[in-house]
N, C-alpha and C positions, 0 to 999 in steps of 0.2 A: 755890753761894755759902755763906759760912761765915755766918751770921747773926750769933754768937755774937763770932765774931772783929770782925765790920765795927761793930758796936757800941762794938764797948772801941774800935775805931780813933775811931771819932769822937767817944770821950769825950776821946780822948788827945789827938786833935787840940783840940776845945774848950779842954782846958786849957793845953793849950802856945800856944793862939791864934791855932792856924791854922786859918782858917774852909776850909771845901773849897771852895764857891762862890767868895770872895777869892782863893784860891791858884788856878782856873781863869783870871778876867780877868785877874789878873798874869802867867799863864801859868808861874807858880812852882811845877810840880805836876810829877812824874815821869811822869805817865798821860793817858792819853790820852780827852779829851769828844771826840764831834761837836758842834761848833756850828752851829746853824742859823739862829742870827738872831742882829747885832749892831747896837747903835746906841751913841749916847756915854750912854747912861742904862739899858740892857736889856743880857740878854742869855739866848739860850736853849738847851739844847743838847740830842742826847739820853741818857737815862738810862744812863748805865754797867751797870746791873744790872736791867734791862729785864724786866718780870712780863707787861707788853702790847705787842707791835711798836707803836713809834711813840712809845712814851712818855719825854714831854719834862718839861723844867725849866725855868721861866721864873723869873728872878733880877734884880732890880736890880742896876746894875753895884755902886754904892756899899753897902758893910755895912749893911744897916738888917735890926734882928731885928723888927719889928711892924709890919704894915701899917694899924695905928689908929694907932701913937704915933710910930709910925718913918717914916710918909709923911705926905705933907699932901696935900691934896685932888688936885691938879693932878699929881703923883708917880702918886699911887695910881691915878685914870682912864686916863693915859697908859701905867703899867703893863698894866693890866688891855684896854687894846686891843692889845696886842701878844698877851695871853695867847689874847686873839680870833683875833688875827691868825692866831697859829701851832697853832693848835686845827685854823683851817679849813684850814690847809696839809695837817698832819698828817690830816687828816679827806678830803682829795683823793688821798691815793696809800697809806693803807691803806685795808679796809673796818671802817666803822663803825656800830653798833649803839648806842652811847652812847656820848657824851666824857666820861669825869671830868675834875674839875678843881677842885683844894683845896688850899689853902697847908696845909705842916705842917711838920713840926720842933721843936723843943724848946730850953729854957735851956741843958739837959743836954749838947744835940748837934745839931748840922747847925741852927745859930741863926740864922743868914743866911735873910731870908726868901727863900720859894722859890714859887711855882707847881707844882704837877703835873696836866701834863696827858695824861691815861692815855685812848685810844682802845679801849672796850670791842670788840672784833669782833662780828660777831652769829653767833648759835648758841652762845654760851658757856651752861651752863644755870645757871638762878638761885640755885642756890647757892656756883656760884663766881663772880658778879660781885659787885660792890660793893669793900667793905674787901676781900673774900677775894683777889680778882683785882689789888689792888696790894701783898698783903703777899709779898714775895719769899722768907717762910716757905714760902708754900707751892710755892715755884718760880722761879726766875728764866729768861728763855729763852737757849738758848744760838745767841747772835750775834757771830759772828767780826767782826773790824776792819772788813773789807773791805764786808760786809755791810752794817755798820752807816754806814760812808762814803759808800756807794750810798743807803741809805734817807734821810740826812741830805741831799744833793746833791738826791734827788728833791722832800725836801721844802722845801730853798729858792727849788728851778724855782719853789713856788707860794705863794713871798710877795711 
């Protein structure tokens, strides 16, 4: 993965205003998510560029960049139990050591709030978990289509 490239990409998109999460529920995206959970308010899928098998993206369907200012109480619980939801799915058919799990993103880029939910595996050793093990600096894994259709299928058997 080009680090450097994917960056200017989602400034580019920022400014032209197309959110990438927005351009996935429209379905208005040339590329290809797995989705693993949809509802008329959620939605989650996994990661295109994947640092830990299993690691997902949980997204309200509707643009909001803040989960303080951008949801209101009822929004934001009802997100945050899907993000449960799909944690424990994801947490049922790989093996897990720790779950991350942290909204991030920026003004700059990828503004749409988001969820990551990153499945530590165990035996990783302590200096590459934490931040190290979700910056795709230092690696991304390489998961073909097919693969990644299978992991996603498995992990909606368990919602």
């Amino acid at each position: 993965m080009d680090t450097a490239e994917y960056a200017r990409q989602v400034r580019e998109n920022r400014d032209a205003g197309r959110c990438f999460i927005c351009r996935i529920v429209s379905a208005s995206h040339n590329y290809s998510h797995q989705v693993i959970y949809e509802d008329g308010e959620t939605i989650a899928f996994l990661n295109r560029y994947p640092t830990l098998l299993g690691y997902c993206l949980v997204a309200p369907r509707r643009h909001a960049e803040d989960w303080v200012r951008g949801l209101d109480e009822a929004e934001f619980l009802a997100l945050q139990q899907v993000v449960r939801r799909v944690a424990g799915a994801v947490a049922a058919v790989v093996p897990v050591e720790r779950m991350y799990c942290l909204s991030l993103g920026s003004q700059q880029g990828n503004a749409h709030l988001h969820w990551h939910v990153a499945p530590l595996p165990p035996g990783v050793p302590y200096e590459q978990q934490q931040y190290y093990a979700l910056m795709s600096e230092n690696g991304v894994l390489d998961v073909d289509e097919s693969s990644q259709a299978a992991l996603a299928r498995a992990i909606r058997s368990h919602l």
